[in-house]
N, C-alpha and C positions, 0 to 999 in steps of 0.2 A: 208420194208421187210415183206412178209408174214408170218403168224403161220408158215407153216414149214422150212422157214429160219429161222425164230429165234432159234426154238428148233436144228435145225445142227448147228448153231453158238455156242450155249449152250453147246451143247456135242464136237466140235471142241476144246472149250475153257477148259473146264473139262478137257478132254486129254491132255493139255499142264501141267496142274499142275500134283504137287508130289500128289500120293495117299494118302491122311490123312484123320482122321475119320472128319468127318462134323467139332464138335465143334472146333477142335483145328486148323483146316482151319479157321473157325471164330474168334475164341478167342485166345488171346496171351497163359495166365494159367488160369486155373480154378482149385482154391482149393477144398480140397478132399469133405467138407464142403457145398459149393455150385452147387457143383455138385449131389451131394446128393439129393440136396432140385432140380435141374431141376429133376434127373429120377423120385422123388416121385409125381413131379405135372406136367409132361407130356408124353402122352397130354394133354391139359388141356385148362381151362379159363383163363392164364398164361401169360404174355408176362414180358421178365429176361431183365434186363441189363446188360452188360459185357465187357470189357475189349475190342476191335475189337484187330484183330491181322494185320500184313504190307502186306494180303493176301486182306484185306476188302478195296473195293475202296473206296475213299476218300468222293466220293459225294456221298456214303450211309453209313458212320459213323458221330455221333453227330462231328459238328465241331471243339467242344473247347474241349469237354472230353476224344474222339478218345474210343466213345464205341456205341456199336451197340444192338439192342433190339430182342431177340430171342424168336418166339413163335412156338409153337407145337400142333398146335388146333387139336380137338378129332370130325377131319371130314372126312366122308370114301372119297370124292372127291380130298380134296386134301390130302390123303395118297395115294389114286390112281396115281396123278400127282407125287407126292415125287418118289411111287416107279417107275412108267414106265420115270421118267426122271432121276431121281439118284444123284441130286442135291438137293443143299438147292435154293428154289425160293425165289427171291425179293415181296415185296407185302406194303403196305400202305393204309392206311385209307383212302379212298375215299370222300375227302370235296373240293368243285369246289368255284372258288372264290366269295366272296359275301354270300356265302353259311353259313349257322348256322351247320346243322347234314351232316351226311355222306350221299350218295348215296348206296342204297344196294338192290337196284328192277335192273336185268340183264335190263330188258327192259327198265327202265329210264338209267341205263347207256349207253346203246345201241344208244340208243333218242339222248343223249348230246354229246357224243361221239366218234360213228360210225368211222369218217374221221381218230380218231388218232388213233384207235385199231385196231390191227391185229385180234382183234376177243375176244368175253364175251362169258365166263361159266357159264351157269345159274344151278347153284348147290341149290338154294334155299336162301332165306333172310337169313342174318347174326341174329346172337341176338343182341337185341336193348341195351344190357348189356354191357359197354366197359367191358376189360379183367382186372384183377388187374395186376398193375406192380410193378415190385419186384428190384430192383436195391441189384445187390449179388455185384460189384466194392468193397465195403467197405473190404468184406470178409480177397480182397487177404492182408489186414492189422491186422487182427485177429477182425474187427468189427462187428455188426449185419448187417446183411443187412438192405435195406431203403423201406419201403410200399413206394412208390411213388404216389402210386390212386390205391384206391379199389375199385373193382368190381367185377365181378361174381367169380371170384375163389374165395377161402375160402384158404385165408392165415393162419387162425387158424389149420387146418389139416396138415399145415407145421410146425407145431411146432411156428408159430412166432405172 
């Protein structure tokens, strides 16, 4: 399927669902508490764990936990894409097997794999910084949330 089948699939498939705001199309509840803490830290160096709601397909929710990682990076390219598509996109770390670090030169992605892609955005290198992840799941039980791995964000400016 080329780049512009996918994006008409994309919006085909949009249109069959109920209109809900992003998160709660994602997430089953979100307490008032951790949602808080997404609007104060995105966008951001950010990536949340969450709750997935019977919305999130199965082969992109953690298997055993049934929760899904939501990030909101402070990138005008992809809020260009956010807004001219009006969905939430899928995306993942790019580590090819055998492999130690990610992939994140357009042009070595291109290199390796041309055949499987519909097509590379070369919006510039990512930071070499993974995101810190923040696991809010504990919340919906009145607990703190979990630092899962730190990195660029600054999870003291949340309060935690």
């Amino acid at each position: 399927m080329g780049q512009r089948g996918f994006w008409d699939e994309q919006q085909r498939v949009a249109k069959l669902k109920e209109k809900k705001p992003v998160l709660q199309r994602l997430s089953e509840s979100i307490p008032w508490d951790s949602y808080r803490l997404l609007k104060l830290a995105t966008p951001g160096a950010f990536t949340f764990i969450l709750d997935a709601s019977k919305e999130v397909p199965r082969r992109v929710s953690h298997p055993s936990r049934k929760s899904i990682g939501l990030r909101v990076p402070d990138h005008r390219v992809i809020h260009a894409l956010l807004a001219e598509h009006g969905q939430p996109l899928l995306a993942t770390t790019l580590i090819l097997p055998n492999a130690e670090a990610p992939l994140n030169d357009a042009e070595e992605i291109h290199a390796h794999l041309a055949s499987e892609l519909a097509g590379v955005i070369d919006a510039g290198a990512c930071a070499g910084t993974p995101t810190t992840v923040i696991d809010l799941t504990p919340m919906r039980t009145g607990e703190a949330p979990d630092i899962m791995r730190k990195g660029a964000g600054d999870w003291t400016s949340l309060g935690l």
